[in-house]
C-alpha positions in Angstrom: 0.5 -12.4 14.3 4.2 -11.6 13.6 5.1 -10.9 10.2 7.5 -13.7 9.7 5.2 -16.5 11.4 2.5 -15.1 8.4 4.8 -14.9 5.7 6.2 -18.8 6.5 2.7 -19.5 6.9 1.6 -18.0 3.2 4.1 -19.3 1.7 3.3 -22.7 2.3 -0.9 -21.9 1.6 0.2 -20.6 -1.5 2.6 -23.6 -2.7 -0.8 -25.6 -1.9 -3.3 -23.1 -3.8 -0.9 -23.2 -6.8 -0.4 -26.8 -6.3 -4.8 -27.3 -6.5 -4.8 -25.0 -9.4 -2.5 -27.0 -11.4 -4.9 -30.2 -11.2 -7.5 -30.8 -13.7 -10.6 -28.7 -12.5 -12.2 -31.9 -11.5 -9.8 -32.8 -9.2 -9.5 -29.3 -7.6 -10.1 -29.8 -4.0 -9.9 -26.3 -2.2 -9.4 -25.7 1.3 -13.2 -24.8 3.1 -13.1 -21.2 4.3 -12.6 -21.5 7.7 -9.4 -23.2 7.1 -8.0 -20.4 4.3 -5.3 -18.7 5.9 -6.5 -15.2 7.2 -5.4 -12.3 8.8 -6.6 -8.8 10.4 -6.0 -5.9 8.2 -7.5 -2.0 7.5 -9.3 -1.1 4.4 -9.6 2.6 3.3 -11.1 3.7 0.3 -9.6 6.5 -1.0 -12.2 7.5 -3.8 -12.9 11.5 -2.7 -16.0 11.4 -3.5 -17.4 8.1 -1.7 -19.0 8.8 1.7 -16.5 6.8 3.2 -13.4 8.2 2.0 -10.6 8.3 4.5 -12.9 6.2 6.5 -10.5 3.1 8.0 -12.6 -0.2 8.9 -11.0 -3.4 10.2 -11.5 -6.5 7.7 -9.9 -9.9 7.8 -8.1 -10.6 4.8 -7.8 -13.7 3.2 -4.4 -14.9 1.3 -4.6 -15.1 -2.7 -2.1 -17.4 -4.6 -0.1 -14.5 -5.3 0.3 -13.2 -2.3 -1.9 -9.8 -3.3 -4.4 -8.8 -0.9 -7.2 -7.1 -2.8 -10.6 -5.6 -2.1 -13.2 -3.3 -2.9 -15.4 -0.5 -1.1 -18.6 -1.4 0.0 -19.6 2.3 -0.7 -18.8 3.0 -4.1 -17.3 0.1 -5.3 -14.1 1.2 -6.5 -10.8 -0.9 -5.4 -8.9 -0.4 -2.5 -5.6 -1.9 -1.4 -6.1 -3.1 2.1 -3.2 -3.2 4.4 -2.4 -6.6 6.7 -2.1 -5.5 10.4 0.9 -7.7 11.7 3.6 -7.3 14.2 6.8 -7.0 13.4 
């Protein structure tokens, strides 16, 4: 995907996540996960001591209201900043 289609795309999810968080809880109606917007990205954890260090795996990322990807190893545990693979 090319990096301004995504970011016009997220913008737009996360005006409606923001939007659903400001109802009362009751009434928060979230999108079902196959319809969250996602994209491919590369995690690495870069803990030197996990037995995956340095180690990049391919993971689809899936957008947060903020607009922060976040994740942790699998490994060790520890967080990682993944990186979304788009075109430019």
């Amino acid at each position: 995907m090319k990096r301004a289609e995504y970011e016009a795309k997220a913008t737009a999810f996360r005006a409606l996540l923001n939007e659903i968080a400001s109802r009362p809880q009751n009434e928060q109606d979230w999108p079902d996960f196959p319809d969250w917007l996602s994209v491919p990205g590369t995690s690495t954890c870069t803990t030197p001591t996990c037995v995956v260090f340095g180690q990049p795996f391919r993971v689809t990322l899936h957008e947060n209201a903020d607009g922060i990807f976040r994740g942790m190893c699998g490994q060790c545990g520890n967080p990682i900043t993944p990186v979304p693979d788009l075109e430019d």
